[in-house]
C-alpha positions in Angstrom: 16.7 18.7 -32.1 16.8 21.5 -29.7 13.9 20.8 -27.7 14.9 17.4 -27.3 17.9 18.1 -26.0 16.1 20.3 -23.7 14.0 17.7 -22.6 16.7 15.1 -22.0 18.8 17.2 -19.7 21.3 16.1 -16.9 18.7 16.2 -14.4 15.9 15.0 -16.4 18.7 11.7 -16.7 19.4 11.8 -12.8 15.6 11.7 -12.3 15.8 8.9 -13.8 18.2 6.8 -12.3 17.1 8.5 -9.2 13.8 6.9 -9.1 14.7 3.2 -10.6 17.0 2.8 -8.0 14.4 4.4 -5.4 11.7 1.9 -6.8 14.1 -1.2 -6.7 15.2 -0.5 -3.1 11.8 0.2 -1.8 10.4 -3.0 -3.7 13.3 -5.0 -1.9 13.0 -3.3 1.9 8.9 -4.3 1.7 9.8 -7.8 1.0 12.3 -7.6 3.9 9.8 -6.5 5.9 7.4 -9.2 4.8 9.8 -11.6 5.5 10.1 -10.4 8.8 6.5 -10.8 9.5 6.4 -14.4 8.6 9.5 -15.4 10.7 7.8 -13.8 13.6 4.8 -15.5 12.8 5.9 -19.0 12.9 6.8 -18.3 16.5 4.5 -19.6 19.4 2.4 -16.3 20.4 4.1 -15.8 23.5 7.6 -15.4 21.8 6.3 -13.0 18.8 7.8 -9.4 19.2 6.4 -6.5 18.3 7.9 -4.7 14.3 10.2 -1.9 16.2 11.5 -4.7 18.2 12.7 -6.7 15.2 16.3 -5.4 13.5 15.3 -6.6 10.4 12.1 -4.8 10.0 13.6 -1.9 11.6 16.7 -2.0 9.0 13.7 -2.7 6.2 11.4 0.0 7.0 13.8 2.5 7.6 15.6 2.0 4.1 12.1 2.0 2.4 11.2 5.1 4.0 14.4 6.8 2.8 14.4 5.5 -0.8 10.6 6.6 -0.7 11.7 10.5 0.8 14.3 10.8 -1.8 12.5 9.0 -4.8 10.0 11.1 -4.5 12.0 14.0 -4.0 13.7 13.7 -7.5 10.2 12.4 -9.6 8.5 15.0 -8.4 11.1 17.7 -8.9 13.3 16.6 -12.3 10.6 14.2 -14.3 7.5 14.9 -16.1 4.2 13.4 -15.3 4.4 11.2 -18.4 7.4 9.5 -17.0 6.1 8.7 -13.5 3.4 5.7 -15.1 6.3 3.7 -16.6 8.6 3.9 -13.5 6.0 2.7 -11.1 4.9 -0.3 -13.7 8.8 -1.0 -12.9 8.8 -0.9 -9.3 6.0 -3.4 -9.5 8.2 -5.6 -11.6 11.1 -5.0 -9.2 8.5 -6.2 -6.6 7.4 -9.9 -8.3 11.5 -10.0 -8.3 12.4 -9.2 -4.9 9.4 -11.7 -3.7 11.3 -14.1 -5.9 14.7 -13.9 -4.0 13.5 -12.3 -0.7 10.3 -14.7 0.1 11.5 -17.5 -2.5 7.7 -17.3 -3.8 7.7 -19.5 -7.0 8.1 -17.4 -10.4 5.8 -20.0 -12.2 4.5 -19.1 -15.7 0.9 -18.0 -14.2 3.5 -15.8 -11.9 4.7 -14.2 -15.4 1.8 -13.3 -16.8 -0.1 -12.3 -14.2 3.1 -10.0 -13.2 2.1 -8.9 -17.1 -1.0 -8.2 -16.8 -0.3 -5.9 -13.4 1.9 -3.9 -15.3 0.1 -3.2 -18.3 -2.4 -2.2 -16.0 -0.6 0.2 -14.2 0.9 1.8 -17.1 -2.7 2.2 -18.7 -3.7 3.8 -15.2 -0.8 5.9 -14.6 -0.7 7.1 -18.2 -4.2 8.1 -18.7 -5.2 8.6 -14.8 -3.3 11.6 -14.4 -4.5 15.5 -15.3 -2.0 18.5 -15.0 -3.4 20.8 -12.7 -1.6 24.6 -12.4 -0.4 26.3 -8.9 -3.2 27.9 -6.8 -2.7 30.4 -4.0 -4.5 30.2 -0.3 -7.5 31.7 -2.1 -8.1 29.1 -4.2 -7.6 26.4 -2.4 -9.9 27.8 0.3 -12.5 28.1 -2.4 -11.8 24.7 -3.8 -12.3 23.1 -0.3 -15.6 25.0 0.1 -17.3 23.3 -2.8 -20.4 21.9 -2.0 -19.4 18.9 -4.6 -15.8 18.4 -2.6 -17.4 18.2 0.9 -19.6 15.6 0.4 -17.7 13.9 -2.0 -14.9 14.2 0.5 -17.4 13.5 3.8 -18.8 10.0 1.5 -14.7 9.2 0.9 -13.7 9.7 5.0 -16.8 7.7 6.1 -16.2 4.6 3.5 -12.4 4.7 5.0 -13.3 4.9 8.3 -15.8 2.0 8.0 -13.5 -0.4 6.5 -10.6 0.7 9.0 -13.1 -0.2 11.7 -14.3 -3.8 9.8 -10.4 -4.6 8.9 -9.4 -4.1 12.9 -12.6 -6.3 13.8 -11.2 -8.8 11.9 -7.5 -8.3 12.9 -8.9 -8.9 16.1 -11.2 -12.5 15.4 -7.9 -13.7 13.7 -5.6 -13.0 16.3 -8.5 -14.9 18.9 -8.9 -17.7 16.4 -5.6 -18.2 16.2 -4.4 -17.8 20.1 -8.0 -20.2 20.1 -9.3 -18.3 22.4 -11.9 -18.5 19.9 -12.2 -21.5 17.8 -13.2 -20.9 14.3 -16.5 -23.7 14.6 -18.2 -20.8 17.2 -18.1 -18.0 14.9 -20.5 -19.9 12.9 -21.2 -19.4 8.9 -19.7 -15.8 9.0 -16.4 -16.9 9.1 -16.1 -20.8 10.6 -17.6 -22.2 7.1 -17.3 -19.9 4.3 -13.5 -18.4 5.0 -10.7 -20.3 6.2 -8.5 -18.7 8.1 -5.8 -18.4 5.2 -8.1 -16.8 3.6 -9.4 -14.5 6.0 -5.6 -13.2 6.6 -5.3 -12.9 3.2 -8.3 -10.9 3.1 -7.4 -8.7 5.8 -4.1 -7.3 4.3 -6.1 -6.5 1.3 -8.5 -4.7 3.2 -5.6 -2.7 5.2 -3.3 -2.4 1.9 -6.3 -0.7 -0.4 -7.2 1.8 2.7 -3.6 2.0 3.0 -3.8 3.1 -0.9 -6.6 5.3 -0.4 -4.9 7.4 2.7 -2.1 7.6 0.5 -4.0 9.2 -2.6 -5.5 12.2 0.2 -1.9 12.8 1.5 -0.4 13.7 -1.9 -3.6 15.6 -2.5 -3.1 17.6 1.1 0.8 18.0 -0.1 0.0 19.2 -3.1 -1.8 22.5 -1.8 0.5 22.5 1.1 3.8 22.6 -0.7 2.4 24.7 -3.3 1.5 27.5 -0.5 4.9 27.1 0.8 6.8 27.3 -2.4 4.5 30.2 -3.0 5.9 31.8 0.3 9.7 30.8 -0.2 10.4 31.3 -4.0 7.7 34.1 -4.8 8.0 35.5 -1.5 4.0 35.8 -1.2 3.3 34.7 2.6 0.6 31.9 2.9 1.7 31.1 6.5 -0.5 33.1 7.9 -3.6 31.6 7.5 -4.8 28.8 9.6 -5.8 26.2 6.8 -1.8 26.3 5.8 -0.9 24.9 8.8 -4.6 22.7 9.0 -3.0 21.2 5.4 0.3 20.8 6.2 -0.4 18.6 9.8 -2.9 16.6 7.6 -0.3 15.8 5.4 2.0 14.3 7.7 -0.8 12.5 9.6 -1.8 11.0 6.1 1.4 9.9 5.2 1.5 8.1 8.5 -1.3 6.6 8.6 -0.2 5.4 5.0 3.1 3.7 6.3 1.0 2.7 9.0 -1.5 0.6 7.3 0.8 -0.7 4.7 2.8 -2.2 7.2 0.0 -3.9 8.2 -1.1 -5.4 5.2 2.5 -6.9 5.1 2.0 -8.5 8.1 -1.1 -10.7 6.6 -0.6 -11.0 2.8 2.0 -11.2 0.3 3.3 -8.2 -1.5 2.5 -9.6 -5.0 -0.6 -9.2 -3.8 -1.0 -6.0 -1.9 1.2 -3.9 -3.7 -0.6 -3.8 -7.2 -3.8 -3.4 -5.2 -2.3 -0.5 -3.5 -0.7 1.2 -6.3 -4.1 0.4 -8.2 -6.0 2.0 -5.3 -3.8 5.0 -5.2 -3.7 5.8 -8.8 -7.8 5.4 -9.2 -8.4 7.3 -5.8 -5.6 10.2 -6.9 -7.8 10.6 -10.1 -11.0 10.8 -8.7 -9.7 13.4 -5.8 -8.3 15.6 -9.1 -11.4 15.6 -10.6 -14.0 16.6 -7.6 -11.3 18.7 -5.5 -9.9 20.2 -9.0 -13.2 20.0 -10.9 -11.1 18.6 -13.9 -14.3 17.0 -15.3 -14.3 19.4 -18.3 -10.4 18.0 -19.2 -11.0 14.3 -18.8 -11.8 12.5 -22.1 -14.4 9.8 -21.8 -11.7 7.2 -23.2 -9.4 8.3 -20.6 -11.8 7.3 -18.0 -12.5 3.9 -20.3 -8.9 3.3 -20.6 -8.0 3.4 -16.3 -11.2 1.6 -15.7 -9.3 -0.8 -18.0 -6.6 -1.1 -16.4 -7.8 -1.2 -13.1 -9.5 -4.2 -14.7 -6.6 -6.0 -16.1 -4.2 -4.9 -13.0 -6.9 -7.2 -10.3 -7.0 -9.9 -13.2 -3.2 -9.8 -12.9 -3.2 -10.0 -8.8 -6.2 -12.9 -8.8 -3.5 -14.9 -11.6 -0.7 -14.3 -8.7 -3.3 -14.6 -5.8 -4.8 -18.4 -7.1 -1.0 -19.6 -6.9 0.2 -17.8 -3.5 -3.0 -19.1 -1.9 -1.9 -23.0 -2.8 2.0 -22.3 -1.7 1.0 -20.7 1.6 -1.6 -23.2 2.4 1.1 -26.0 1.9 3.2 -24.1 4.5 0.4 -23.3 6.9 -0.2 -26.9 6.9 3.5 -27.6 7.9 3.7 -25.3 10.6 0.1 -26.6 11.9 2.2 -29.9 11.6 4.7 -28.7 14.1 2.5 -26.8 16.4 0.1 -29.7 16.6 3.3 -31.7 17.6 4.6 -29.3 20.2 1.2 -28.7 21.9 0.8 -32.7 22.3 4.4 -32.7 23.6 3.3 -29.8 26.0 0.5 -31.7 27.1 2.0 -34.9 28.2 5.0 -33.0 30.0 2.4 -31.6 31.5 0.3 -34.6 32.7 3.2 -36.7 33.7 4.2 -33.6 36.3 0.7 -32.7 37.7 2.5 -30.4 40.5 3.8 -28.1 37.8 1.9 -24.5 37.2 1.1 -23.9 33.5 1.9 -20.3 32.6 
């Protein structure tokens, strides 16, 4: 009894609260932002304005990235790692909800299940994915980062990254051309014109920047972790680690992680649903935070082979979930694409006679 009551103190119960309420508001400010994006995207091009121009998204992004700061402020420092798994199957949850009421997408019974299925997922992921790993000093970080197994693991990791950063802007960029036609889809030819409509290929695109956006993610808690460990080792046991140049090398890559990580998530808003990209991102993270444990760490000798069984798993079940969800977004936004192609074809014919009736008018 007393080590329950131990367990369950004040600020093990604060944590809690703490991070629900974290994870409900963040789930809520994404699906403003999404919402933003699509009411700038049914403008005509030269009307659309650019994210830090828009008070919604601003208002959205800025009360995500607040209730992210201070959720993760109290997980990290009142809740054990056991807890963290169910919490973020409940911000996914929260997320299928706010989509519901922010975005109005339909919460049809494939929407249930597949919602289900994502959060099982998770939990099996976040439950088994995740090895306890003790403090280290500058010394053994430095000789972790040396590894021969970390640096090409880690060199195979940046390059992968990096190339699929590179493909997703290529892409970016032959949407935005298709769809400003300065490049119709018929003269890109079977790469794109015939097997991938341009639904699709949007779709496909946010996926691309949300599970890059997931992977970022998983190196910037990795580069926290040794960096706040140094500095706690510096503040509380007063053992200076500043002084070393890969402190400060961990620290800056930190924050340019976790930027890039807003960064790229924001994009994925932009060209998919967050039904879809956030279980893929939190799938991504969770899966790519394991596997950085266990070459950076060298945790193999403390993962169970039915651990590894059980994230691969979920993993599994979690994309099963999002291709449930996926199959029914896909129909609803093509229905809507259709109407707004409705409307644009309307206006552009309107355009056109104007502009044949006044011959003497410049078209800008």
């Amino acid at each position: 009894m007393d080590d329950k009551d131990k367990a369950y103190t004040k600020e093990f119960w604060i944590g809690i609260g703490v991070s629900v309420i974290t994870n409900l508001v963040q789930a809520f400010a994404m699906a403003f932002q999404r919402k933003s994006h699509l009411l700038n995207d049914k403008l005509a091009l030269e009307l659309r304005k650019n994210s830090f121009k828009r008070p919604l998204w601003v208002t959205s992004f800025t009360t995500f990235l607040v209730a992210n700061i201070i959720g993760s402020i109290f997980s990290i420092g009142y809740l054990p790692i056991v807890i963290l798994a169910p919490i973020g199957a409940m911000g996914l949850v929260f997320n299928a909800i706010a989509a519901k009421i922010v975005l109005g997408d339909p919460f049809l019974k494939k929407t249930v299940i597949g919602t289900c299925l994502i959060v099982i997922g998770a939990l099996l992921v976040g439950l088994f994915g995740v090895i306890p790993e003790p403090d280290h000093d500058i010394d053994d970080l430095i000789r972790l980062y040396k590894k021969p197994a970390f640096i090409a693991y880690f060199s195979i990791l940046e390059f992968v990254i990096l190339t699929g950063l590179l493909t997703s802007h290529y892409f970016e960029r032959l949407y935005h051309q298709m769809e400003s036609a300065t490049l119709q889809p018929n003269n890109i030819g079977k790469f794109v014109g015939k097997w991938v409509t341009m639904q699709d290929l949007k779709k496909y695109i946010g996926i691309s920047f949300g599970v890059l956006s997931g992977n970022i993610s998983s190196q910037s808690i990795l580069f926290a972790k040794s960096g706040l460990e140094l500095i706690l080792l510096t503040v509380v046991q007063h053992k200076n680690q500043l002084n070393h140049a890969l402190t400060w090398i961990l620290l800056a890559m930190m924050i340019v992680t976790a930027v890039l990580q807003l960064y790229y998530l924001n994009k994925g808003l932009q060209f998919t649903d967050t039904v879809i990209l956030i279980p893929l991102s939190s799938c991504t993270f969770n899966v790519s935070c394991l596997f950085n444990g266990l070459v950076y760490y060298d945790q193999w000798d403390r993962l169970r082979w039915w651990q590894l069984l059980l994230v691969m798993l979920g993993v599994t079940i979690t994309i099963c979930g999002v291709l449930m969800i996926s199959w029914r977004s896909s129909t609803v936004n093509t229905l809507v694409e259709e109407e707004i192609n409705v409307v644009n074809n309307i206006t552009s014919d309107e355009t056109t006679r104007l502009i044949g009736n006044n011959k003497n008018t410049p078209y800008t």
